[in-house]
N, C-alpha and C positions, 0 to 999 in steps of 0.2 A: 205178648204184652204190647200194649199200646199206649205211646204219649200222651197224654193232655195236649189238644189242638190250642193253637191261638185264636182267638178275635179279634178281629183287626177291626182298629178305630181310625177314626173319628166315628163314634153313633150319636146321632139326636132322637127326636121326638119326630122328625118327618122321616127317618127310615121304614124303607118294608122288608127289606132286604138285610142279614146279618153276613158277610164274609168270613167265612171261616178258614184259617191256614194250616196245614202238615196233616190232613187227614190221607191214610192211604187210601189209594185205591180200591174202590169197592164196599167201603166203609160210610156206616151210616150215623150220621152226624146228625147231634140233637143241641140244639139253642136253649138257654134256660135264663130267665130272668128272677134273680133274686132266690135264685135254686128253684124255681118252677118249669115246668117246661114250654116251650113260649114256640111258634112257628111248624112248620112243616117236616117231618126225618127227610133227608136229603142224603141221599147215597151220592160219595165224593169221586171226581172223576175230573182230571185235568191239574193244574195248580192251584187253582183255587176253589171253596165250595161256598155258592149263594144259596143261604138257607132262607124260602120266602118265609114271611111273618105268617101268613094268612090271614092277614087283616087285622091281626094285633097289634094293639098301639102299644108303644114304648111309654114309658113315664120318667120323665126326668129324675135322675139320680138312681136309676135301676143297676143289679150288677147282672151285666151278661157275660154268661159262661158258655162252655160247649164239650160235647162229650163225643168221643168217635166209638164207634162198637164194630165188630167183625169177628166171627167164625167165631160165637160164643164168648166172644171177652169185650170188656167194655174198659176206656180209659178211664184215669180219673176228671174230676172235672178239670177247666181251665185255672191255673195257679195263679194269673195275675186277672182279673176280669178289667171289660173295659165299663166303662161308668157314663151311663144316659145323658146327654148334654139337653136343654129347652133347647128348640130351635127359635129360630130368629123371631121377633115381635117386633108392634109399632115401637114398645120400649127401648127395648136393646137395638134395634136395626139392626145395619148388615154393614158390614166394616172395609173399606178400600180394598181393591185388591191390586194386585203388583205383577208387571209384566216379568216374565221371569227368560224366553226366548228371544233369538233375533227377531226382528221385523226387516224384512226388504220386500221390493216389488213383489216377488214370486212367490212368498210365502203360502204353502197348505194348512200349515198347522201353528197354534199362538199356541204357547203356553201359560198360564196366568193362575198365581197363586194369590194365597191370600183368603182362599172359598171358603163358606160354609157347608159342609155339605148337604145334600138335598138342594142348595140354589142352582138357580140359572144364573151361566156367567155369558156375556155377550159382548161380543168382540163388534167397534163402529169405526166405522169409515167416512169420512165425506156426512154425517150424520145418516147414513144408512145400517142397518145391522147386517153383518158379512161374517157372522158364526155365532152357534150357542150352544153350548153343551152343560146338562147338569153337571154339576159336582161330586163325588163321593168320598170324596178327600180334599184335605187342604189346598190341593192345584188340580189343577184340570190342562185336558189338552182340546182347544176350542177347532176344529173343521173350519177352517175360513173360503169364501168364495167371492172373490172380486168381481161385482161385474162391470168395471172399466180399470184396470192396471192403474195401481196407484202411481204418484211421482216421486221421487227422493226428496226427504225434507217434509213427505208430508207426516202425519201422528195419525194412530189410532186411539180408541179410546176404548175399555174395558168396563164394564159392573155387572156386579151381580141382583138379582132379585128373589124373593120368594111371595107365591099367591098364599095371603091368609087362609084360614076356610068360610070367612063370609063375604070372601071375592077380593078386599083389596089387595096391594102390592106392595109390598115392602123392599127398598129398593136401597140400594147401597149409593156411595157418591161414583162419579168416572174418573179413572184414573187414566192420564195420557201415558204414550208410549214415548219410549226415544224417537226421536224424527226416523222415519222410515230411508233405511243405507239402499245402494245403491245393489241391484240382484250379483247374482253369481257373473264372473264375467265367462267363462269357460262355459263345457258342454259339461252335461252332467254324466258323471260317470257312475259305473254299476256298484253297488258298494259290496263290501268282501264279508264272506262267511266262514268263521274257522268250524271244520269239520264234529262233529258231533259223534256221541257216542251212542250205542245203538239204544236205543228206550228213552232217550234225550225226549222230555214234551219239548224243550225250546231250543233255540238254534243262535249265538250271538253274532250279531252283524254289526260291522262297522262302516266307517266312510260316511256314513249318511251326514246331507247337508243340513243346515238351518231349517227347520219347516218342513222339511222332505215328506213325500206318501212313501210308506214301503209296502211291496209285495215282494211275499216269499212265495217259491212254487217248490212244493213239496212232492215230489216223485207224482206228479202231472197235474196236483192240485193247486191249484192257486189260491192262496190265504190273501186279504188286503185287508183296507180298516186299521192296519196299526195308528195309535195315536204316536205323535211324536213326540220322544220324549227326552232325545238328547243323541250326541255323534255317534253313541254306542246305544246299541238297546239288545235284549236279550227279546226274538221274539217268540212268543208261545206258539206250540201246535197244536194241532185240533187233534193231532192221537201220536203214539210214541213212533219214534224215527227208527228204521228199521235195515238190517246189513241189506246191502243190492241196493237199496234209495238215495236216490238223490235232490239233493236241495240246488238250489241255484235266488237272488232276488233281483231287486231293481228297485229304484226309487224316481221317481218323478215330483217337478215344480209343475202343476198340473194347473197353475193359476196364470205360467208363460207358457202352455205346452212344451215342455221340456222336460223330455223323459229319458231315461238310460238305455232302456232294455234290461233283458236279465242275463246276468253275467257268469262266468265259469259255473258249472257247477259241481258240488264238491259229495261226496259221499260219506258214511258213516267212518268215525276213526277206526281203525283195522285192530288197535292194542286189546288187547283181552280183558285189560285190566282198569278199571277206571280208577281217578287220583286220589290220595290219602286226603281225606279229611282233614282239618287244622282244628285246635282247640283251643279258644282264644279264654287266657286265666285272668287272673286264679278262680278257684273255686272252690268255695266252702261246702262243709258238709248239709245236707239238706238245701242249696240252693234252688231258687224256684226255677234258674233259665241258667242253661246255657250256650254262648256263641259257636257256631261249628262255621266253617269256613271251609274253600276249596270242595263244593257242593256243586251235582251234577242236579238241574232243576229236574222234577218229578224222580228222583233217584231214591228208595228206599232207604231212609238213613238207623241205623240201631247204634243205642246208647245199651253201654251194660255197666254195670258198677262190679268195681272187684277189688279183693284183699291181695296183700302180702305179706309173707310173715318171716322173720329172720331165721329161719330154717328151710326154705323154700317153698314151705305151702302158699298155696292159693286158692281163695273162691271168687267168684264171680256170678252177678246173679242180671237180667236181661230184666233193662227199667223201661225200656217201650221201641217204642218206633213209630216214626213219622213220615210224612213226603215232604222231602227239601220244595220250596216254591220257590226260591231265588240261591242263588251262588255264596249268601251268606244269611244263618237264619238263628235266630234267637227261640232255641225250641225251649219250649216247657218240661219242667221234668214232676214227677209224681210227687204225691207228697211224704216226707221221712223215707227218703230214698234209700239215705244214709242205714238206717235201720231195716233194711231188708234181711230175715232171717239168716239167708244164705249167707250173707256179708256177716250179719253178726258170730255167727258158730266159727267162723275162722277171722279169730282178731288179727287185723296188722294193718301195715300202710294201705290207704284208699285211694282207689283209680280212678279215672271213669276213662272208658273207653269210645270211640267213636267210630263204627265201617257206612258205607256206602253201598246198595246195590240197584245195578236195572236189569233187568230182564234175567239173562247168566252171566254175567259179568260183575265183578265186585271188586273193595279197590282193598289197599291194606288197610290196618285198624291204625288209629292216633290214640295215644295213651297219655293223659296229666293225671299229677297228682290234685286229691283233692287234701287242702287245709286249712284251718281257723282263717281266718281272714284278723289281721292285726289290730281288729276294732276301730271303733271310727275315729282315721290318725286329726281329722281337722273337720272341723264344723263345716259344711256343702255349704257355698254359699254362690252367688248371681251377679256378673257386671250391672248395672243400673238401667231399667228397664225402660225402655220410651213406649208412648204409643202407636200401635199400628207393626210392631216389629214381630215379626213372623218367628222368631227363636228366643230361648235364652241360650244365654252365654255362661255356663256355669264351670266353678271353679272346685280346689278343694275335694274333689270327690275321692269315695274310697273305690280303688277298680276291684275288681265283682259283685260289688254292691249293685241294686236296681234304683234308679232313679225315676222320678216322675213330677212335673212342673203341676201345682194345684193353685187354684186363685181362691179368693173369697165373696165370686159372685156363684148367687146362689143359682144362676140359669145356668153356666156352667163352670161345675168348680174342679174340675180338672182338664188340663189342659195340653198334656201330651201320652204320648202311649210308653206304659215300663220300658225301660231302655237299659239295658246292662253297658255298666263303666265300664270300659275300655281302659280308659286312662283317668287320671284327675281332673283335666278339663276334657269339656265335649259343650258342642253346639246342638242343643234339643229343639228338635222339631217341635213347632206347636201347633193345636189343632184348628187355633183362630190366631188371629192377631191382638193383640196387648190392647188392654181398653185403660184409658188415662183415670187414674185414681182407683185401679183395682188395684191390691194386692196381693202379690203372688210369693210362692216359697216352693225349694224344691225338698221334695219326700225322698230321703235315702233309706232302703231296707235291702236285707240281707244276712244271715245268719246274723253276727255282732257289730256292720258297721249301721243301726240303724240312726238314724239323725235328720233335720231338718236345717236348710238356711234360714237366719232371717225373715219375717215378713216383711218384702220390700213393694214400696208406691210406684205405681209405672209412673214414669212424668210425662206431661201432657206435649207432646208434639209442638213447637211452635215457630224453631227455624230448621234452616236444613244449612249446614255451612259448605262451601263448598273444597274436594278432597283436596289434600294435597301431596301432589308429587318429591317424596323427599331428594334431592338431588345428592350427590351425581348418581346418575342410572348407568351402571355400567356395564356392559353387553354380558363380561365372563360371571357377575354375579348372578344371573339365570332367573330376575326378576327385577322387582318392582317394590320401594318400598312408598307407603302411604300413608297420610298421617290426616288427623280430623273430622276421622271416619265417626257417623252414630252408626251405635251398636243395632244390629237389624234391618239396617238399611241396604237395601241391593244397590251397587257399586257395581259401575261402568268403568273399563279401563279402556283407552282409545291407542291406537297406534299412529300416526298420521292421521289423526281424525276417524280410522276406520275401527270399528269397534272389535277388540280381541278379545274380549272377557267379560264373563257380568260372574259375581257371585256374592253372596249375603256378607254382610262385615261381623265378625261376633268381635272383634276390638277396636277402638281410636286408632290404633296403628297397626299393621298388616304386611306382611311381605307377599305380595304374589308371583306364584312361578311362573316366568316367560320366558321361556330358553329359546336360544335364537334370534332375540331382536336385530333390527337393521341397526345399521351404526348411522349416525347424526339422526335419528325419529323422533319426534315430537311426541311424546308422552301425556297424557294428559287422561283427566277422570272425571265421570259425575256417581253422586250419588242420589238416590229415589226412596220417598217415606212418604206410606199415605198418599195422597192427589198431588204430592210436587216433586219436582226434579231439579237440583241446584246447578245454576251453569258449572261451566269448564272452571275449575281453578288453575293452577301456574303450570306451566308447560316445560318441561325437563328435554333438553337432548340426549338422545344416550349415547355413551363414549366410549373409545377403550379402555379397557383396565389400566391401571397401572405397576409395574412393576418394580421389585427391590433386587437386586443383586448383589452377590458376594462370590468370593471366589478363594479357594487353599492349596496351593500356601499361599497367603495373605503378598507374599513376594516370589519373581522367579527371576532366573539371570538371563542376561540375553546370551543368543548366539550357542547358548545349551540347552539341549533337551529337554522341558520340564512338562511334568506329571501335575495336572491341574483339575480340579473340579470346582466349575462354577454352578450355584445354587440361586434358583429362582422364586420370588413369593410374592404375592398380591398385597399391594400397598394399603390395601386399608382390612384385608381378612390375616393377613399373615401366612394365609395357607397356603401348602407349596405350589407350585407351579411345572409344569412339567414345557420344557422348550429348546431351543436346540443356541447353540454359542456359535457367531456369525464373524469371521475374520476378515475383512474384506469382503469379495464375492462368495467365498466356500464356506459351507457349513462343515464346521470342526470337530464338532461333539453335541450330545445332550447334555443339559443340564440335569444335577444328581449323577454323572457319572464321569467318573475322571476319564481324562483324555492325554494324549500328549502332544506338546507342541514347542518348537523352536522358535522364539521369539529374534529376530532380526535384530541388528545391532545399531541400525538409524530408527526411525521413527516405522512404529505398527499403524499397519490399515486401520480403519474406522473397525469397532470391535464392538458387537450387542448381544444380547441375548432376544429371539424372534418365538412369539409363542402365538397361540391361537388366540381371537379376539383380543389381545394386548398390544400399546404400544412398545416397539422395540427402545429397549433400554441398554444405554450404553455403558460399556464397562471399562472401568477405569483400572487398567494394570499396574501395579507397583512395578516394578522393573529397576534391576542395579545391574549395573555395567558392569562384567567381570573385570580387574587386575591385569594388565598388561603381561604378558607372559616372560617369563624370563630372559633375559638377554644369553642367547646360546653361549658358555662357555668351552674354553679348551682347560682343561685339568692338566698340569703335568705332574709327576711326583716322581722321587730319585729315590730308590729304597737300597739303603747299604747292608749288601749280603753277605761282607768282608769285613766285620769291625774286630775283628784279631789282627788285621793286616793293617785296613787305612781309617784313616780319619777325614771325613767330610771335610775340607775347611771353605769351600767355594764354589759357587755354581753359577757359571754365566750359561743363558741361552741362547739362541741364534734362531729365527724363525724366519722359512723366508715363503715369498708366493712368485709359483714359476711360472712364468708367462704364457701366452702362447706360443711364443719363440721360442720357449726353451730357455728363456734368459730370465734368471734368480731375482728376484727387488727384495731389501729387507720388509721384515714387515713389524717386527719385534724384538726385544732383547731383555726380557725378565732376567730375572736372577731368583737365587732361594732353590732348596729343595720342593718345595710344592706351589709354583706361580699359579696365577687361574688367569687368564686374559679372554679376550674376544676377538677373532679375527674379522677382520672389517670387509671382506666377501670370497665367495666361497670359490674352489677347485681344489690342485694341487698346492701340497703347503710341502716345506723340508725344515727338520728339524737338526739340529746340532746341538749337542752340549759341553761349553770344557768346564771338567769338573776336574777343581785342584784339590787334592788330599797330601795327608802326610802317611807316609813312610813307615809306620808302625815298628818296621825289622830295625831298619839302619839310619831313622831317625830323618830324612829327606820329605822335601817337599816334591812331588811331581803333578804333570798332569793326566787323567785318566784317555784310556786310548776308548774313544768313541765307537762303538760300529753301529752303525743303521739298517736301513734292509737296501740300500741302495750306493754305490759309487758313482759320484758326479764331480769331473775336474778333477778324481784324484783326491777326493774327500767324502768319507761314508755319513751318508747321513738316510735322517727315517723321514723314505717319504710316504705324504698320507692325502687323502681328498675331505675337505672339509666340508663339507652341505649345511651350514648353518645351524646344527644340532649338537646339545651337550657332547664333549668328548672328553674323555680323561683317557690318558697317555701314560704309562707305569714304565718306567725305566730301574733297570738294578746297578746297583756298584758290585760287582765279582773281582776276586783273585784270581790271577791266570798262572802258573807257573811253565819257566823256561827252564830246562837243565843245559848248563853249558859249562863245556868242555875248555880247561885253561890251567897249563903249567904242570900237566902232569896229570892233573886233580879234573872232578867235576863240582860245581858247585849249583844250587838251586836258586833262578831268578823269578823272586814274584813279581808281575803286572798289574797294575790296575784298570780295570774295562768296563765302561758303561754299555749298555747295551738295551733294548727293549726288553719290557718282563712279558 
């Protein structure tokens, strides 16, 4: 089974030539206008197939279709056809066109959109012409040749023409270019090729400068002639890339002789397996196209549609196959896909499947479901169209739906090629530029979201304001935002004056990505419509970001160990921040992760948090001064172990600090069963107690006999080393008895004795 091929548009009425896309290899490809058969069979070989007309003229508003055949099967036709455009007359003319590349001294290659196809666009110098290349599409890549090295500051000028057929010329206006920048300052370097896989027709290279020529040399062949078409380009081979070969390129500014050479070169990927396909949804049943992505160019791509059923069956039935021509391709699918026998005899959930293969190498299958599409959730409808604008800007869309921009003039009323939604808005390419007082509307089909926008009036072109830099530009936000942009207008974004960006505006306002800016640069923009270029508007420095900080616990104490986490975010995004907490000269932690640290009990060093492109921001600690610590006391306490015997009635103490002579000083004299005091510095101390009780037996007051751990002078007392830390000191009252012998008799004497417990 075989897909339905595409036709690539833009076609007029000056075509001889139809391009045809995804036909495989070997397969004969037939052109048909209005279901006729129209041109030459063309057996397809390479990426693309030029089917000649053989002299057959196109008629405006024709539908061109195409059919691929091989080994007995023919696809069906083309599901979305393209539609006949008039080519240009003295009526309609030929419409501005729009520098879309750098220009510097050493430029090879201009790129310039804006074409008709079938014109001559011609790139002027100094009023000399210095390149010209027909069109076949909306932009072309113009060959330029200087013959004296332009100077910085000066412009070139562009337009395009087309020869009537009774000789005159129909000729567009000139459109100048940015002042010509100033060349590459460096030598130019060879630019890099990621490895390919074996049956690859193209090979992707990057590095290439502004204008660059490239040559690929292909296992000893040398391929040149590439147009240039941007810092990356995928470029086509003349036959498939094979295991043992090797590629190697070069690029040259051939206009300062300044050439590379050709650099490493690199051989076929070794992996067996080429990459899964993507399947870019949703998709409804019967859809006329689907997105496949992650496409190896000239790589055999097969679609199958297939069942599920809640007991595990399955059928699958194989809807065609195509040749991928680029890395991402909007193939055509047959028509009532959905309805293939096989599919219908086993009802259940519906797939479609997507594999890849080249030569013997194939990659895995991608699997989506297919389903209703939610009907058209919002009327499609178009930012406000000006003249001369090379897109719409459309809104509202249903994604899997197919879109297409249609005008109401009748030389060409349609105006871009079926495009499958992605998303609700997209930026559509158009095949001319917006004529003031036509009106345009976008066509949405697709299983049920079909619908149209508004017919809207382009407006006539008549200032150009100049953009504006919304300030502040701050380095960590990763761009640029812009504001008083018209919609279509190519937009210049300058860095120090040096140009870093050009791209289409599809809104008034815009963020463009520029990661990395210099800090303190001058910012600034133009934007280009039709023959004019609006100066510079306000010029922005860019800055660092700014940061918020916070930190938990909200409080910590000094002089103790505290467990902290400081949190970092961007002052006008909110979004975190990732940076490290700065004490002083030491970095102490990152932020979002607690850390621990001793805060000092005088004043903390200078304290921030330090992040990439941000300025450091300082953080303000809460901090509470712990509590003085306790004043060390001495505890004493007198516990009566003898209250059958005596009765507590008094407690003097005696506390003293022995010198270092050996010589006693008082130092205290509590009273009470439990005193608490503080001695007023520390060593050896001695304790004494007289503690007077009563008598309990025989009704007497006495005093208790002391003992200590120590005899000094013939008086026992406890001595102890004080080191300025809590002490508690427990002494007992005990019963001691004597038996003593008197008068014949013995009798029993109790004592009372304090002592340490």
């Amino acid at each position: 089974m075989l897909l339905p091929p595409v036709v690539q548009g833009p076609i007029n009425t000056l075509a001889t030539t139809v391009t045809v896309l995804g036909a495989v290899d070997g397969a004969t490809v037939q052109v048909f206008s209005n279901g006729a058969p129209i041109g030459l069979p063309t057996v397809a070989s390479g990426l693309a197939t030029e089917v000649d007309l053989g002299g057959a003229t196109l008629g405006a508003g024709q539908k061109i279709t195409a059919t691929q055949a091989k080994n007995g099967q023919t696809s069906s036709s083309t599901a979305l056809p393209e539609t006949v455009g008039a080519g240009p007359s003295p009526t309609t003319g030929l419409p501005a066109v729009a520098f879309l590349s750098k220009v510097h001294p050493c430029v090879d290659w201009v790129i310039v959109g804006g074409c008709i196809a079938g014109a001559t666009v011609e790139v002027i110098h100094a009023g000399h012409r210095v390149g010209e290349a027909v069109a076949r599409g909306p932009q072309v890549s113009v060959r330029v040749h200087f013959p004296s090295t332009p100077s910085a500051g000066d412009v070139l000028h562009a337009a395009q023409e087309v020869a009537m057929p009774d000789g005159t010329m129909v000729r567009g206006p000139q459109t100048p270019s940015l002042p010509i920048a100033d060349g590459p300052k460096h030598d130019v370097m060879a630019p890099t090729l990621q490895p390919p896989f074996e049956c690859d027709m193209a090979v992707l290279v990057s590095g290439l400068l502004d204008g660059a020529s490239l040559s690929v040399r292909h296992d000893g062949d040398d391929l040149g002639g590439y147009p240039f078409v941007g810092n990356t380009v995928w470029a086509n081979l003349l036959r498939p890339v094979r295991q043992g070969e090797e590629l190697s390129a070069q690029q040259a500014l051939e206009n300062c002789g300044n050439a590379s050479g050709f650099g490493p070169q690199v051989g076929v990927n070794p992996t067996a397996t080429l990459p899964t396909p993507t399947i870019q949804g949703p998709i409804c049943p019967n859809a006329a196209v689907v997105q496949v992505g992650n496409l190896r160019p000239g790589a055999t791509v097969t679609i199958v549609g297939m069942t599920k059923n809640s007991t595990g069956g399955s059928a699958s039935a194989q809807l065609g196959q195509a040749r991928a021509w680029a890395p991402v391709c909007n193939l055509q699918l047959p028509p009532d896909w959905a309805q293939h026998p096989q599919l219908v005899a086993n009802p259940g959930r519906l797939y479609i499947t997507v594999s890849q293969q080249n030569c013997d190498s194939g990659s895995g299958t991608a699997e989506h479901p297919v389903e209703p599409l939610p009907g058209i959730v919002e009327q499609p409808g178009l930012t406000s169209p000006t003249e001369c604008a090379r897109l719409v800007a459309a809104h509202s869309l249903t994604p899997g739906a197919v879109v297409v921009v249609v005008s109401d003039q009748a030389d060409a009323p349609v105006l871009s090629t079926p495009m499958f939604a992605s998303a609700t808005t997209a930026a559509i390419p158009l095949y001319r530029t917006l004529r003031a007082g036509e009106f345009i509307k976008i066509v949405q089909s697709g299983c049920n979201a079909a619908g149209e926008s508004p017919a809207t009036e382009v407006q006539e072109f008549h200032a150009l304001p100049e953009p504006r830099v919304v300030g502040p530009v701050r380095i960590p936000h990763g761009g640029v935002n812009l504001a008083d942009l018209l919609v279509g207008s190519r937009v210049h974004l300058f860095v120090r004056n040096a140009l870093a960006a050009s791209f289409d505006a599809t809104d008034e306002k815009m963020f463009v990505p520029m990661p990395g800016l210099p800090l303190e640069a001058a910012i600034t923009a133009r934007q280009a419509m039709c023959t004019k270029i609006s100066e510079e508007g306000n010029s922005e420095l860019t800055e660092l970001g700014r940061l918020t900080v916070r930190h938990l616990p909200p409080a910590a104490t000094r002089t103790k160990p505290s467990v902290v986490t400081v949190s970092a975010g961007d002052a006008d995004t909110g979004n975190t921040v990732a940076g490290q907490v700065k004490i002083g000269a030491a970095i102490v932690g990152s932020t979002g992760q607690p850390f621990t640290f001793t805060f000092p009990s005088g004043a903390v060093l200078p304290s921030v948090v330090v992040a990439k492109d941000y300025a450091s921001e300082p953080i303000t600690w809460d901090l509470v001064t712990p509590p003085p610590p306790p004043t060390p006391m001495l505890r004493l306490s007198l516990v009566n172990q003898a209250p059958a015997y005596f009765t507590i009635t008094g407690v003097q103490w005696e506390i003293y600090k022995q010198q270092l002579d050996g010589t006693l000083s008082p130092v205290a004299t509590p009273t009470g069963l439990a005193p608490a005091l503080t001695l007023p510095s520390t060593g050896n101390h001695h304790i004494w107690a007289g503690v007077a009780v009563t008598d309990l037996v025989n009704g007497t007051d006495v005093l208790a006999d002391f003992r200590g751990n120590a005899v000094i002078d013939g008086v026992s007392r406890l001595v102890f080393s004080w080191n300025n830390t809590d002490r508690v000191q427990q002494f007992r009252l005990f019963a001691e008895t004597q038996t003593i012998w008197a008068g014949g008799g013995a009798y029993t004497h109790i004592y009372p004795v304090v002592a340490p417990l």
